[in-house]
C-alpha positions in Angstrom: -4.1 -41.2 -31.4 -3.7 -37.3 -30.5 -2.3 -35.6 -33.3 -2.1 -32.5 -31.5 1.1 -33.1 -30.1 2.6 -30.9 -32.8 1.4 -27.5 -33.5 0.5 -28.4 -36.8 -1.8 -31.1 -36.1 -4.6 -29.1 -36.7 -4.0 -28.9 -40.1 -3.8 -33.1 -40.5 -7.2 -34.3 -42.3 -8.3 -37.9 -43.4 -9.2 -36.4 -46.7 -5.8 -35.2 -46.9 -4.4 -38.3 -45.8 -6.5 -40.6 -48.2 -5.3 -38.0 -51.2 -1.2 -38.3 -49.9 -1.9 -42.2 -51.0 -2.6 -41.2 -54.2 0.0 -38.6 -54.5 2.6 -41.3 -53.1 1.8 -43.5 -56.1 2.0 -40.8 -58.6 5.1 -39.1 -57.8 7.0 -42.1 -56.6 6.9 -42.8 -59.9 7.5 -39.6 -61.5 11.1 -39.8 -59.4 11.7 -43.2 -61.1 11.2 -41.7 -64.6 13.3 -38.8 -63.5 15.9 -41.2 -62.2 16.0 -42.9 -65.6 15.9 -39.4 -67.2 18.8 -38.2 -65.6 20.7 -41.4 -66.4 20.9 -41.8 -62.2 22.4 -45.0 -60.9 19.6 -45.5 -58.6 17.2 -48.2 -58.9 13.5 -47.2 -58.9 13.4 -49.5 -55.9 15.8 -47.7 -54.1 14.5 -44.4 -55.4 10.7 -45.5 -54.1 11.9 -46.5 -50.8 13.7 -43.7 -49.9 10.1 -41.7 -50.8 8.3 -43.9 -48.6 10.7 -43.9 -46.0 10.3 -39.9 -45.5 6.6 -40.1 -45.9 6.6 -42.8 -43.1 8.2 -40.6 -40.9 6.3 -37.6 -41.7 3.6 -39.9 -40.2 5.3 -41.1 -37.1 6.6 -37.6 -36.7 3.1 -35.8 -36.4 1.9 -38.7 -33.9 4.9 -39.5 -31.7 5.6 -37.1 -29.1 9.2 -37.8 -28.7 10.0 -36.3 -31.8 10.9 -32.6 -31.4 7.8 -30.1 -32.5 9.1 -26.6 -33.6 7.3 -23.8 -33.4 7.2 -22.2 -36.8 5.8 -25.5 -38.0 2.2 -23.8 -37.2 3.1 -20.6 -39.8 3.4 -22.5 -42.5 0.6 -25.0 -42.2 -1.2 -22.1 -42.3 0.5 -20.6 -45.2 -0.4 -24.2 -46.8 -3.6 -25.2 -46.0 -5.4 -21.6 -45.3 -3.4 -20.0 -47.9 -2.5 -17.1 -45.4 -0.3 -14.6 -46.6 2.2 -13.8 -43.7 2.0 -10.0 -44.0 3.9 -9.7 -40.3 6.4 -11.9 -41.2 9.7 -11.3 -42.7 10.5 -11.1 -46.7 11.5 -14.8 -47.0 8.4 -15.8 -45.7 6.4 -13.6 -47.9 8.9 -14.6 -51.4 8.0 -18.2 -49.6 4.7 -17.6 -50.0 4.7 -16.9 -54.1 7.5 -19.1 -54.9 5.1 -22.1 -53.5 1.6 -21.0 -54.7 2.0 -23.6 -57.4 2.9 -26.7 -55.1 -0.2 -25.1 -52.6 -2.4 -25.7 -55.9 -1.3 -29.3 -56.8 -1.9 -30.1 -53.3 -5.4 -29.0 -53.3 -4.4 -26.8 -50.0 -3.9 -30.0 -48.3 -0.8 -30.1 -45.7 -0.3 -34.1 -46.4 -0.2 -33.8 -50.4 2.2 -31.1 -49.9 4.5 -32.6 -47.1 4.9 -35.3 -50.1 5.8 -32.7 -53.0 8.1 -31.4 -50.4 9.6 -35.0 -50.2 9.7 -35.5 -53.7 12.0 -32.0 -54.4 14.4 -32.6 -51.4 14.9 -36.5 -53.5 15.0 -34.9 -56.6 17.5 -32.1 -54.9 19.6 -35.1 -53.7 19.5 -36.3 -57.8 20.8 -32.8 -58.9 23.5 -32.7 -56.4 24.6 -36.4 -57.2 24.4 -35.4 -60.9 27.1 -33.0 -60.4 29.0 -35.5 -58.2 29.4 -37.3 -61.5 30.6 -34.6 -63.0 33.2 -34.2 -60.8 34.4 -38.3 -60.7 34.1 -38.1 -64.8 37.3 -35.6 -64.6 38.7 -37.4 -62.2 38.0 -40.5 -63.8 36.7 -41.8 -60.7 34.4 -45.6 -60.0 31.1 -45.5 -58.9 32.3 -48.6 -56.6 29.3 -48.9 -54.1 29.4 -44.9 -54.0 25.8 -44.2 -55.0 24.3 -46.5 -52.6 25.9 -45.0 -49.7 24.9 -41.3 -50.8 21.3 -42.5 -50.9 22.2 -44.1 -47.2 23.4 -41.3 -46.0 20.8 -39.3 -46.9 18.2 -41.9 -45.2 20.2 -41.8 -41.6 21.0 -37.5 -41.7 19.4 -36.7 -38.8 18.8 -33.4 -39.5 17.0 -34.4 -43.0 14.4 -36.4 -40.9 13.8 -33.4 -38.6 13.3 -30.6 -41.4 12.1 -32.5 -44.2 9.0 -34.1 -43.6 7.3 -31.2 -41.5 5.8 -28.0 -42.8 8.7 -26.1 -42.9 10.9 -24.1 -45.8 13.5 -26.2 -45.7 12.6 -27.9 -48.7 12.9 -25.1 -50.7 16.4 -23.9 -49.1 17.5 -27.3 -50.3 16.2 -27.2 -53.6 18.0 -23.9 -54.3 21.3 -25.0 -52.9 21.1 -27.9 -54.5 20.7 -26.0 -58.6 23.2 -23.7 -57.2 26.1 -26.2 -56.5 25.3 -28.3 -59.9 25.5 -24.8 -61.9 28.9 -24.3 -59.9 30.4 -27.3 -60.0 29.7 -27.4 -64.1 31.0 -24.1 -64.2 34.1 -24.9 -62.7 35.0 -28.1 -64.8 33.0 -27.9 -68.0 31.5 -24.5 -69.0 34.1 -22.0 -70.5 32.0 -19.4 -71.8 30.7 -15.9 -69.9 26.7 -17.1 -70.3 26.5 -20.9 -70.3 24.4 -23.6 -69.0 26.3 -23.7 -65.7 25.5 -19.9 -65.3 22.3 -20.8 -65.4 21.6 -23.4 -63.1 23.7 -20.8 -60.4 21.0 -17.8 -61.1 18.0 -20.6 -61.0 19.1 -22.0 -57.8 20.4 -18.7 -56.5 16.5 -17.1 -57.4 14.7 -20.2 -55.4 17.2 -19.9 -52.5 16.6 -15.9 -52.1 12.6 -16.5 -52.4 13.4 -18.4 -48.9 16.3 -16.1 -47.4 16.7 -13.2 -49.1 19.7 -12.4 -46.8 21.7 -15.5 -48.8 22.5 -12.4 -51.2 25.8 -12.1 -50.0 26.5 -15.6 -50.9 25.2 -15.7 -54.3 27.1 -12.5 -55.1 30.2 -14.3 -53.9 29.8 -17.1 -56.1 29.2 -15.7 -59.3 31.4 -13.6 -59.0 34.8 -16.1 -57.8 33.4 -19.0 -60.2 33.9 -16.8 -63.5 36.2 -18.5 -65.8 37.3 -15.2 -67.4 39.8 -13.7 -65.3 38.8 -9.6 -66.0 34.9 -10.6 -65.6 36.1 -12.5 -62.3 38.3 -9.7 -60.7 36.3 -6.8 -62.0 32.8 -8.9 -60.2 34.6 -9.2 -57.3 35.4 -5.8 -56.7 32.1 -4.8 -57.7 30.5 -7.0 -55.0 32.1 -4.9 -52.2 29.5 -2.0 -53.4 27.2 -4.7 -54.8 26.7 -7.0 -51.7 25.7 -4.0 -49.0 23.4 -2.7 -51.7 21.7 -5.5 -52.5 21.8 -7.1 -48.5 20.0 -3.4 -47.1 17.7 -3.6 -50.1 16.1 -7.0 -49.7 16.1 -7.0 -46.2 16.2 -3.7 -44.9 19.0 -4.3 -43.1 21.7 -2.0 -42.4 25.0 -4.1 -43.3 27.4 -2.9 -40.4 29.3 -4.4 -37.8 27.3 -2.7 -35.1 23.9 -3.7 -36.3 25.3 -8.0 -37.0 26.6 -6.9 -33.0 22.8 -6.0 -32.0 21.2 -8.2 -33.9 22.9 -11.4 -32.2 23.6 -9.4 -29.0 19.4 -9.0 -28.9 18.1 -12.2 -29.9 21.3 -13.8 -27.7 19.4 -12.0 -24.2 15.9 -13.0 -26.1 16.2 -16.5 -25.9 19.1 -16.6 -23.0 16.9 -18.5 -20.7 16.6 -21.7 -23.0 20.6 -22.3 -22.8 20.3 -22.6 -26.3 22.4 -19.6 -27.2 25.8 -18.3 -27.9 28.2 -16.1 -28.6 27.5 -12.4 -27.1 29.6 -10.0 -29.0 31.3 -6.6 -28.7 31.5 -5.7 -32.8 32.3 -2.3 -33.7 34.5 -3.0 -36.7 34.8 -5.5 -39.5 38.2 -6.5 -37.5 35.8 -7.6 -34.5 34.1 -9.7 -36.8 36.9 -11.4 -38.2 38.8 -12.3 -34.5 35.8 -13.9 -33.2 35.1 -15.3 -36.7 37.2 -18.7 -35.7 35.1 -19.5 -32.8 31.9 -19.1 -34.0 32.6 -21.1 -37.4 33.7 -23.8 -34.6 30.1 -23.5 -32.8 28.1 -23.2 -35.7 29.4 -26.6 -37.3 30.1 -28.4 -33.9 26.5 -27.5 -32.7 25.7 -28.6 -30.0 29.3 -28.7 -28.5 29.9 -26.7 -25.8 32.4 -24.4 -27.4 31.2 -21.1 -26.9 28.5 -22.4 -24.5 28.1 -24.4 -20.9 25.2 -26.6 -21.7 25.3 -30.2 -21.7 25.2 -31.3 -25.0 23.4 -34.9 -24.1 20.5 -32.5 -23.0 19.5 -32.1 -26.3 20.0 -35.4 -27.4 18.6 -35.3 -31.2 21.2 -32.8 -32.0 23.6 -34.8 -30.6 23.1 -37.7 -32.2 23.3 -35.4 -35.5 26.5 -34.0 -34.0 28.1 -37.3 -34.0 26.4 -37.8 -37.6 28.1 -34.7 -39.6 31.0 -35.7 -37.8 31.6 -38.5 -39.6 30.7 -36.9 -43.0 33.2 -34.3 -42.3 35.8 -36.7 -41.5 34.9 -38.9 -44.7 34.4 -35.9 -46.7 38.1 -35.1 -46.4 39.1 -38.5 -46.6 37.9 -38.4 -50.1 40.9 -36.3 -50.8 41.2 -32.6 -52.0 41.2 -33.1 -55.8 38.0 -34.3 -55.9 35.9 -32.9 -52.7 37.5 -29.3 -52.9 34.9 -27.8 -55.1 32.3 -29.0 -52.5 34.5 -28.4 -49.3 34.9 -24.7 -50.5 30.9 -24.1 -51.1 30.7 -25.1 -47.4 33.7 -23.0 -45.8 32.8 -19.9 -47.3 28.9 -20.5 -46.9 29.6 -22.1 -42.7 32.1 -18.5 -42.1 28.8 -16.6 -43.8 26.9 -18.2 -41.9 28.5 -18.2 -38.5 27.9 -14.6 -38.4 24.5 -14.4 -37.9 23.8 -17.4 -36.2 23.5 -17.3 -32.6 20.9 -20.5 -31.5 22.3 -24.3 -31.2 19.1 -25.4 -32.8 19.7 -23.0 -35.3 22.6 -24.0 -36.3 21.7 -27.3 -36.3 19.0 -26.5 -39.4 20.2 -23.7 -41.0 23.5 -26.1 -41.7 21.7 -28.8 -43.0 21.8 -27.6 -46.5 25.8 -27.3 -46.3 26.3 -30.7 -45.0 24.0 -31.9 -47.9 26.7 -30.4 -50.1 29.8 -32.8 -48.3 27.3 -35.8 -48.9 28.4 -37.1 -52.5 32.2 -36.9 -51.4 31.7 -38.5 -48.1 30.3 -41.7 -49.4 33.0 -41.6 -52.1 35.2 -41.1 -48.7 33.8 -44.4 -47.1 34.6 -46.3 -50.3 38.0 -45.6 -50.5 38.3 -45.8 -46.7 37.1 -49.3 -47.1 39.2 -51.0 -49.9 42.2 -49.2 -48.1 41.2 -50.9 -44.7 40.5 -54.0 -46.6 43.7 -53.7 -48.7 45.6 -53.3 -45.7 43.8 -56.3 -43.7 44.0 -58.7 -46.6 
């Protein structure tokens, strides 16, 4: 069988393959033990199948060429396996680079052993963020019901988890981040009263592996410590600091200038770069922050409706794996809201605010398509708790 369909086939060994046995064994059950840590209501057999599942496609995604291959896939196997440092690359690939030396080690430089420690912290991501999930249905003094088993079956059937996870990518790591971030906020928000506490905490942990991915996520992190303060002087005297604080910091890590005009040429370029794909949107005319915020609407539309044609003329069934996670999210957004305000507001405002942040720099369908993953992640705890209820109310009502 050709492996060198995808471009990082080169960098799939039988040594590598005979070590990801082991490695499946080991850390399988080091997520069980976790599990039972964590006081998670997850079986070890449903916590060992969802491991194999991934690492089962992360085989049948390397060999079967209907699967999409993207081409940044090659970078990082190299980053992985050669231990190349990506000195022409941007900063997130660089901070990339150190924050994963360790995981490179325990895989011995092999790309299989590390596709399954990438596995095992997107699970253990998916842990934290139910973890606070519970959190949230302990002050709400809300059943389990079924709930956990449809979180863990939504994560097995998210299309865009299947694309991104299992594939030498940095993904992984974005998710990981996110998903420290969230639990710190959501324990901030119902639990954590003081100025430095636990919650605090897990926000700057998360918040420090997110930026060693994309540094430009700055403006986000800034943004949330500073609304999710429980003192109200610290909280209003953060938030006008990040108006000085968030330029600052976005120029520093990344160099780049933090204007309307350069967001304008920035999308404006890349949008004529990659025009001939039909795989982009939204050309812009920005010369103010008011620009920004009228086409704002529109582009938050497109970036969570990918591949839609709302800002773009392409047939959508002609790329038919985002489609079929278009009609995916769309069901966890609905669900997600059916779950009712009280207790999904915490997470429905973590993706609003991240989605508007978001919408302005992205400009690509398949773009949006990944770089939202981690924000529909976020809407997966209260969507299953939305299909519970949406079931014993159908039911109620049949009956």
């Amino acid at each position: 069988m050709d492996l060198m369909n995808k471009t990082y086939g080169y960098a799939l060994t039988p040594d590598g393959f005979l070590l990801s046995l082991l490695f499946l064994v080991f850390l399988s059950g080091a997520l069980v033990a976790l599990g039972k840590r964590m006081q998670l209501p997850f079986s070890a057999k449903a916590l060992f199948g969802l491991y194999l599942y991934y690492y089962l496609f992360f085989i049948f995604a390397a060999t079967i060429p209907t699967v999409p291959d993207f081409p940044d896939t090659w970078l990082f196997a190299d980053i992985i396996t050669e231990n190349y440092f990506p000195d022409e690359q941007a900063l997130g690939v660089k901070l990339f680079y150190f924050g994963t030396y360790p995981l490179r080690v325990l895989s011995f430089f092999k790309l299989e052993p590390f596709i399954l420690l990438q596995i095992f912290l997107f699970i253990f991501s998916l842990m934290i963020l139910w973890k606070s999930w519970e959190i949230v249905m302990q002050e709400n003094r809300l059943e389990d019901h079924g709930s956990s088993t449809i979180f863990l079956v939504l994560s097995l059937l998210y299309p865009s988890f299947l694309l991104f996870i299992p594939v030498p990518l940095r993904e992984f790591w974005i998710i990981f981040g996110f998903s420290i971030m969230v639990y710190g906020i959501v324990r901030k928000y119902y639990r954590d009263t003081a100025l430095f506490d636990i919650g605090l905490v897990y926000m700057i942990i998360g918040s420090l592996i997110l930026l060693t991915a994309r540094p430009q996520l700055i403006v986000i992190v800034i943004i949330f410590l500073a609304l999710f303060q429980k003192n109200r002087w610290v909280r209003y005297s953060f938030i006008l600091a990040s108006f000085f604080l968030i330029p600052y910091l976005f120029t520093t890590l990344t160099s780049f200038e933090f204007t309307p005009e350069f967001f304008r040429n920035l999308r404006n370029d890349l949008y004529l770069h990659f025009g001939d794909n039909q795989m982009t949107y939204g050309y812009v005319e920005w010369n103010s922050y008011f620009d920004i915020l009228k086409d704002l609407p529109m582009l938050f539309l497109q970036f969570i409706f990918s591949p839609l044609p709302i800002l773009h003329h392409s047939n959508p069934l002609r790329m038919l794996a985002a489609f079929i996670d278009m009609l995916y999210i769309g069901g966890i957004y609905f669900f997600a809201l059916y779950a009712g305000l009280k207790v999904s507001r915490i997470y429905l405002f973590i993706f609003f605010v991240s989605a508007i942040l978001f919408s302005i720099w992205e400009f690509h369908l398949g773009g949006a398509i990944r770089h939202r993953m981690p924000l529909v992640m976020i809407l997966l705890p209260a969507a299953s708790y939305g299909i519970v209820r949406f079931y014993h109310e159908l039911k109620g009502k049949v009956t």
